[in-house]
C-alpha positions in Angstrom: 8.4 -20.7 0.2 7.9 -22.3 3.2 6.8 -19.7 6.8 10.1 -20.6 7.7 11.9 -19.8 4.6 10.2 -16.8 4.3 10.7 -15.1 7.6 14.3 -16.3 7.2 14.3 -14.6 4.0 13.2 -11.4 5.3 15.6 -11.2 8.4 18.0 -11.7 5.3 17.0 -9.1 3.5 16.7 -6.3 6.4 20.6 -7.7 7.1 21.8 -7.0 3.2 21.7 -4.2 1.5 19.3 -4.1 -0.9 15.7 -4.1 -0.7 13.9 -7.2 -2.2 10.1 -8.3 -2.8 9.8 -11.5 -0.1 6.7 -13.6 -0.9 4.5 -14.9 2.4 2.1 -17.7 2.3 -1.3 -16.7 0.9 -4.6 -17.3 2.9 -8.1 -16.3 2.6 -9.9 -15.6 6.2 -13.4 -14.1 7.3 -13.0 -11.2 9.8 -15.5 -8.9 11.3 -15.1 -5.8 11.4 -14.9 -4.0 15.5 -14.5 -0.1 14.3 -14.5 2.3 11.9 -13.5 6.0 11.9 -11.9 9.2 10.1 -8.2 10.0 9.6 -8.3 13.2 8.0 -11.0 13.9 5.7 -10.0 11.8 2.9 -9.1 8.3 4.6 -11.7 6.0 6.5 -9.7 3.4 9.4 -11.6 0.2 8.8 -10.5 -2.4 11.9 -10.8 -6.0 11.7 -10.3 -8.3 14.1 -12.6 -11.3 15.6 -11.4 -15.5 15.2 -10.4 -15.1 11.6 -7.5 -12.7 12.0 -5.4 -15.3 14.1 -2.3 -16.8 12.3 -2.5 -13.3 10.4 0.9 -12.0 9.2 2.5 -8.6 8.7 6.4 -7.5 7.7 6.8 -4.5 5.2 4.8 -0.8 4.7 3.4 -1.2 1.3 2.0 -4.9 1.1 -1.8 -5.3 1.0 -4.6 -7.6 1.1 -8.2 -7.9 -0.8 -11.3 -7.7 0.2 -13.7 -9.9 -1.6 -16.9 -9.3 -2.3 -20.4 -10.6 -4.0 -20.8 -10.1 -7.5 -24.2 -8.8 -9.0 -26.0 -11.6 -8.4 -25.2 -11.8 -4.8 -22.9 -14.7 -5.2 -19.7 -14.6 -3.0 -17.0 -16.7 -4.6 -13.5 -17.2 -3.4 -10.1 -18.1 -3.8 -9.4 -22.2 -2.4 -6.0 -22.9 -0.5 -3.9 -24.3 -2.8 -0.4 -24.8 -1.0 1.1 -21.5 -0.2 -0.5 -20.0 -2.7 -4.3 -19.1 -3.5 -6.4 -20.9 -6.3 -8.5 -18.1 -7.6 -12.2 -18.8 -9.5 -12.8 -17.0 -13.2 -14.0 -14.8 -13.8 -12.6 -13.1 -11.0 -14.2 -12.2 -8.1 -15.4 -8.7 -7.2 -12.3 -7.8 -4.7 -10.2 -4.1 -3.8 -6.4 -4.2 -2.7 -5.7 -1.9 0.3 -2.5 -1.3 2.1 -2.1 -2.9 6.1 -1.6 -0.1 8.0 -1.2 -1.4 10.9 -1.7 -5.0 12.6 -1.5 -5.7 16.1 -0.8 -9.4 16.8 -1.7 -8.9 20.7 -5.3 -7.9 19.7 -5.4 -9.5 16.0 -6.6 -6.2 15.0 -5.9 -5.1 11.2 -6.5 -1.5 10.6 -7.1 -0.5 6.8 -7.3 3.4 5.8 -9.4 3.5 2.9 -9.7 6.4 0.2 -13.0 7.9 0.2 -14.0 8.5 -3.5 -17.7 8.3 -5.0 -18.9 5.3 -6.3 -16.1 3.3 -4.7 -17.8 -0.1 -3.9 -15.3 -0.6 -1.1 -15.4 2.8 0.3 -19.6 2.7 0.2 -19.4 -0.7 2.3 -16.8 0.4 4.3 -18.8 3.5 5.1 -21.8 1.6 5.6 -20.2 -1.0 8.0 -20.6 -1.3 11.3 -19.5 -3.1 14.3 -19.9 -6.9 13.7 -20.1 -6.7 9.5 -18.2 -9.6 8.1 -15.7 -9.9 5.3 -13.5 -12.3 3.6 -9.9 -11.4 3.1 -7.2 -12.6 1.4 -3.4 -12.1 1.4 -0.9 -10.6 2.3 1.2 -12.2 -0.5 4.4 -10.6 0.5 6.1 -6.8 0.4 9.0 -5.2 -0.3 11.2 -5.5 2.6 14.0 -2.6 2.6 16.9 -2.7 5.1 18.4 -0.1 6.6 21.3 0.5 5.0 20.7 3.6 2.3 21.3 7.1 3.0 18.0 8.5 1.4 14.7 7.1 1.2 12.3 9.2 -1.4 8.8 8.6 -0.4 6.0 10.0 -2.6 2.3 9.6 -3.8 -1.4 10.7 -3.5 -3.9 10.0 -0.5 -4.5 6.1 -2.0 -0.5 6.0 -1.4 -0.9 7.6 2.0 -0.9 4.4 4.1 1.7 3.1 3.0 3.7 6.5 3.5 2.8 6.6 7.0 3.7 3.2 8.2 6.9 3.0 6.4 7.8 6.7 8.1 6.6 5.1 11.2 9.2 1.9 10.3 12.1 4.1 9.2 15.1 4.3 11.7 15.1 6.8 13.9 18.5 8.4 12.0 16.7 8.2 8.7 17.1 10.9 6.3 15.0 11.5 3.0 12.0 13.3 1.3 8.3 12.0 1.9 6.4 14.0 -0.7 2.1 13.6 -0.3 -0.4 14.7 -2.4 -4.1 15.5 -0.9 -6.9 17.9 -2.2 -6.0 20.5 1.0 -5.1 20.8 4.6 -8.2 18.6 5.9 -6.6 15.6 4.7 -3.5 16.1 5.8 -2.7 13.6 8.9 0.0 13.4 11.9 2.7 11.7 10.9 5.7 10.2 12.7 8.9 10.9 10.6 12.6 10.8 11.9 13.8 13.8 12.3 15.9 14.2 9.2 13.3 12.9 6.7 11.5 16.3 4.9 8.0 15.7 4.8 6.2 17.6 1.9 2.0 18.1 2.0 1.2 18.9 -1.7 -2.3 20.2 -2.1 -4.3 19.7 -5.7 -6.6 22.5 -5.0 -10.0 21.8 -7.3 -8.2 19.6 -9.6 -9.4 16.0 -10.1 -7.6 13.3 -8.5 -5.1 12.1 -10.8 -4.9 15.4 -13.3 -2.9 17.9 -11.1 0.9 17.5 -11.3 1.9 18.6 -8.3 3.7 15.9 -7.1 5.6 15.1 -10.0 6.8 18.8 -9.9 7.9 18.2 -6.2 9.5 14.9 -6.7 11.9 16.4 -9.6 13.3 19.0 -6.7 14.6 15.9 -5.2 18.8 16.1 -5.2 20.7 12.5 -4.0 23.9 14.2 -2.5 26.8 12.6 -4.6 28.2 9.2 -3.9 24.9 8.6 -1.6 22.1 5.7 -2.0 18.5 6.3 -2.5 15.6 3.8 -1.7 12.4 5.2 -4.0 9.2 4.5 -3.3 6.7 6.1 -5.4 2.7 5.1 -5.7 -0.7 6.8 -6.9 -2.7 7.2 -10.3 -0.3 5.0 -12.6 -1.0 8.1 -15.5 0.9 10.9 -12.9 3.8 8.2 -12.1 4.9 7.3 -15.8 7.3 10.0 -16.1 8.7 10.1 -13.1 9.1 6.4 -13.8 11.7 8.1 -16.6 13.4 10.8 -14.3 14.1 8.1 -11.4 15.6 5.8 -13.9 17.4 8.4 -16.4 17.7 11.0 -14.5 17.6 10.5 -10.9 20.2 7.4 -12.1 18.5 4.7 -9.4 18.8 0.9 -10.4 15.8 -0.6 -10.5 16.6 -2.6 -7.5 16.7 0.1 -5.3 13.1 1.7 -6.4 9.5 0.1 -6.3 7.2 2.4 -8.1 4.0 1.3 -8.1 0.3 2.1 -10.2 -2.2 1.9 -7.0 -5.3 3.4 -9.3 -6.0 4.4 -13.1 -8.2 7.1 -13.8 -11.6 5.9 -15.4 -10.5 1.9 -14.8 -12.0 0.4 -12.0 -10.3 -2.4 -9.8 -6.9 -1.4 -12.1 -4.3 -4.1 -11.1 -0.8 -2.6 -12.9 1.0 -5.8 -12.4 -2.1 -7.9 -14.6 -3.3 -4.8 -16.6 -3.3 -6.9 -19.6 -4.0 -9.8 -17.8 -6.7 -10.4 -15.4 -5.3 -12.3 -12.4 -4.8 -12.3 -8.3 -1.9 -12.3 -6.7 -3.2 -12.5 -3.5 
């Protein structure tokens, strides 16, 4: 898909009245990172800008990039240009997916709220980076672009889902209505938050359970009621384990077609680097 054809597509798609997954054109670009800082106590705002940002492009909440890193050995390999698209080396290289939070075209600044967990290689480096710290990055490879047309929007997931969340609240219109449903370990990680007015937003805390064992959120999301005749937009994200049944009560209960829902594995408890679109196939779709 040509840049044309693509932003074409997505004027399109905000226009119609169903939401649809628009491919961009795939690059690969060295930034340097000009800030870091806390939002909350669970998400670290990494900001890149600097000559390799320009050209960058961003259109829908939930779409994400990778950052690539050296392998073991020190060895940075990555992806060639190949058309549109990427051409990535095997095996793969070390990389981690993050949501754009936020991307400011007048500055080329890309700001990327990372969940702090230990042993996270991308949360260490992030942690350890400072001012001037370069790093390749590659996508966005699209998003799912979601007009404005429904009556509902159900937003839920945990903190790695919290991004995402908060710019598409940001991004909602102002007459919106809905449920946005978020699960943190307490109140330090809860952040401000700009919802319309008529969109409930939910802060669900854990307590001392582990990240991706409590289920608190799927006990929240089942509250959920469409008023009858209405259209919902669901977007649902976090440990893929704690999404599988609500994966059921969306489609079975909840009665949503499947194009009017994107529900999405960000993490997998005890897999590292999980990718739910390859899980049984090691790939890159950035």
């Amino acid at each position: 898909m040509s840049r044309e054809r693509h932003l074409e597509r997505i004027a399109e798609v905000r226009a119609g009245t169903r939401a649809e997954r628009v491919p961009y054109p795939i690059h690969i670009r060295e930034c340097e990172v000009v800030g870091t800082g806390m939002v909350g106590s669970g998400l670290l705002r990494l900001t890149l800008g600097g000559d390799g940002t320009a050209g960058f492009e961003s259109h829908a909440p939930c779409e994400h990039v990778k950052l690539v890193f050296p392998d073991e050995r020190g060895e940075l390999r990555l992806p060639v240009p190949d058309g549109l698209v990427l051409r990535w080396p095997r095996p793969m290289p070390v990389s981690r997916e993050y949501t754009v939070r936020r991307y400011d075209a007048a500055t080329g600044e890309i700001d990327l709220d990372i969940a702090l967990h230990q042993g996270g290689l991308a949360a260490e480096w992030a942690a350890n980076a400072t001012p001037g710290t370069r790093v390749h990055v590659a996508g966005p490879p699209g998003g799912v672009v979601v007009p404005a047309h429904y009556e509902n929007y159900l937003l839920g997931g945990d903190i790695t889902a919290l991004p995402a969340i908060a710019r598409r609240l940001e991004e909602l219109p102002r007459t919106a209505a809905g449920w946005a449903f978020i699960e943190v370990a307490d109140a330090s990680e809860e952040i401000e938050l700009s919802a319309p007015e008529d969109v409930a937003v939910r802060w669900l805390h854990r307590g001392v359970a582990a990240p991706g064992t409590s289920d608190v959120l799927e006990r929240a999301v089942r509250t959920v009621q469409v008023p009858p005749g209405e259209r919902v937009f669901v977007w649902l994200a976090g440990e893929a384990g704690v999404l599988k049944p609500l994966r059921r009560w969306v489609r079975d209960e909840l009665g949503v077609p499947r194009e009017d829902c994107d529900i999405t594995g960000y993490w997998k408890r005890g897999i590292a680097d999980f990718d739910e679109e390859h899980e049984d196939e090691v790939g890159g779709a950035a």
